[in-house]
N, C-alpha and C positions, 0 to 999 in steps of 0.2 A: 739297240747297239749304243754304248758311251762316246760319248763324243771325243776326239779326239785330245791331248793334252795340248795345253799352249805353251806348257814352259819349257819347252824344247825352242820354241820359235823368241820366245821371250829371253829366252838364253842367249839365243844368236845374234839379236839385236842388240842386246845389253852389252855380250863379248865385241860383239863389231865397235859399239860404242863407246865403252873403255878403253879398247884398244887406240882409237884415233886423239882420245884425251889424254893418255898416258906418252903417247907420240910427242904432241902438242907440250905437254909439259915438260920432258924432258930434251926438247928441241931449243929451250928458250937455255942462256946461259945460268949456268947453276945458283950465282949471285943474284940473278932477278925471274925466279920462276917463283909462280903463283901459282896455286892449284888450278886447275881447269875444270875442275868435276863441280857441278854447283854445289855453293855452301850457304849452310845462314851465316849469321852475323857473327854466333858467335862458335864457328871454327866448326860440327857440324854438316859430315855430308846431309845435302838438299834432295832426301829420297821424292820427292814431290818432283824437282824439278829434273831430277833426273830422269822420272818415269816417262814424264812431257817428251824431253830429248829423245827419246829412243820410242817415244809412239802409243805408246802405252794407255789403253782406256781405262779411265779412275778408276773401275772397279778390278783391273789389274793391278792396280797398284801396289796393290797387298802383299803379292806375290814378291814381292824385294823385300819386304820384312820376314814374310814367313817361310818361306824357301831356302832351305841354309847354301844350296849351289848358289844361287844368286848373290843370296846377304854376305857370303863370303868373297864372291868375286869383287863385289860392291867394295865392302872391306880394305880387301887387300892393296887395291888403286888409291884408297883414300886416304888411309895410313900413310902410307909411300908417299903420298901429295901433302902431307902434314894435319890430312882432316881427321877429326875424330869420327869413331866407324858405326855403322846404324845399328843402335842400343846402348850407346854410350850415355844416352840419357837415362837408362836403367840405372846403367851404375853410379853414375852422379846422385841420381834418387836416394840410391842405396847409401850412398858414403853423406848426401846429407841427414838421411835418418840418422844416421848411426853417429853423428854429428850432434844433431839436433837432441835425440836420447842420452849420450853424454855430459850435454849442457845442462838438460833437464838434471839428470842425477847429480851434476854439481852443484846447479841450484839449491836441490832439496840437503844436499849435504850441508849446503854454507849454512842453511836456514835453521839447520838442526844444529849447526856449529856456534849459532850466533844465539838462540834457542838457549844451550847448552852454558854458554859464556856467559848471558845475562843470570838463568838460575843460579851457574857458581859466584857472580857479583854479589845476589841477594842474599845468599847463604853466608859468604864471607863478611858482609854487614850483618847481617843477626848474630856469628859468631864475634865479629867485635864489639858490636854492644854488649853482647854476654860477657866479653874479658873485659870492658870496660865495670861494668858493673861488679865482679866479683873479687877487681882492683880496687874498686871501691869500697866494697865490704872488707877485703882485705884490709885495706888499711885501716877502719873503722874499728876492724875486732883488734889489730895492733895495738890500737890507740887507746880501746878498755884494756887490752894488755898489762899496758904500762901503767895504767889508774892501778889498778888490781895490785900490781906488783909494785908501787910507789905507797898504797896503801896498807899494804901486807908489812912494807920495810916501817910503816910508822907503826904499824901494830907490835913489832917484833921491837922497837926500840922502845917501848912504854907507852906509846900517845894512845889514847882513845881517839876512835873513829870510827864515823857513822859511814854504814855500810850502806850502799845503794846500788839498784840495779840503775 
């Protein structure tokens, strides 16, 4: 024959037990009430220390995370009390991944951005040396231009003259 369940009795203690901390809290005047439910440090219902309160042998203790009657009743006093409620560190997980994988892909963007910036810098110097240089030629060929055609006008006027490259 199965043993009989605990969390019927686990329930009762837990309900008795919110109940007298949720009393306690809202007994205190609303400008100076502090949650009552144990918390960590950092805001955090204290499912640890609550199991303690209400009797609970460690290896029940499970039973407040996995139990959604419980995790909810847990919940609902805590929220109300200003605590955050058992699994809120999942989602904090969640929201610093999803944080953390953002930052990542801004990284690898800036890196490809700054990647990107330096190739068009080095480009844009090989293309100015190239206008430099064909500025150069340019004006080179100008310059036989004007020989050519200074020499053409003394030819055309009678002078002899010695043709050179």
């Amino acid at each position: 024959m199965p043993r009989p369940s605990v969390i019927p009795t686990v329930k009762a203690a837990l309900e008795d037990y919110l109940e007298r901390m949720q009393v306690a809290f809202l007994a205190a005047p609303e400008d100076l009430r502090v949650p009552t439910l144990p918390a960590t440090p950092d805001g955090k219902v204290n499912v640890r220390a609550l199991a303690q309160a209400v009797d609970l042998k460690q290896t029940q203790e499970k039973y407040l995370y996995e139990r959604q009657e419980l995790t909810t009743l847990i919940n609902l006093v805590a929220e109300g009390q200003g605590l955050m409620p058992i699994g809120s560190r999942l989602l904090v997980d969640a929201a610093d991944k999803a944080l953390k994988d953002r930052m990542a892909r801004t990284a690898q963007s800036a890196k490809a951005s700054a990647q990107a910036a330096v190739e068009a810098q080095s480009a844009t110097a090989e293309l100015l040396e190239k206008l430099r240089d064909v500025v150069l030629e340019n004006e080179s060929l100008k310059a036989q231009n004007m020989r050519f055609k200074a020499q053409l006008d003394m030819i055309h006027s009678g002078m002899m003259v010695g043709v050179q490259d």
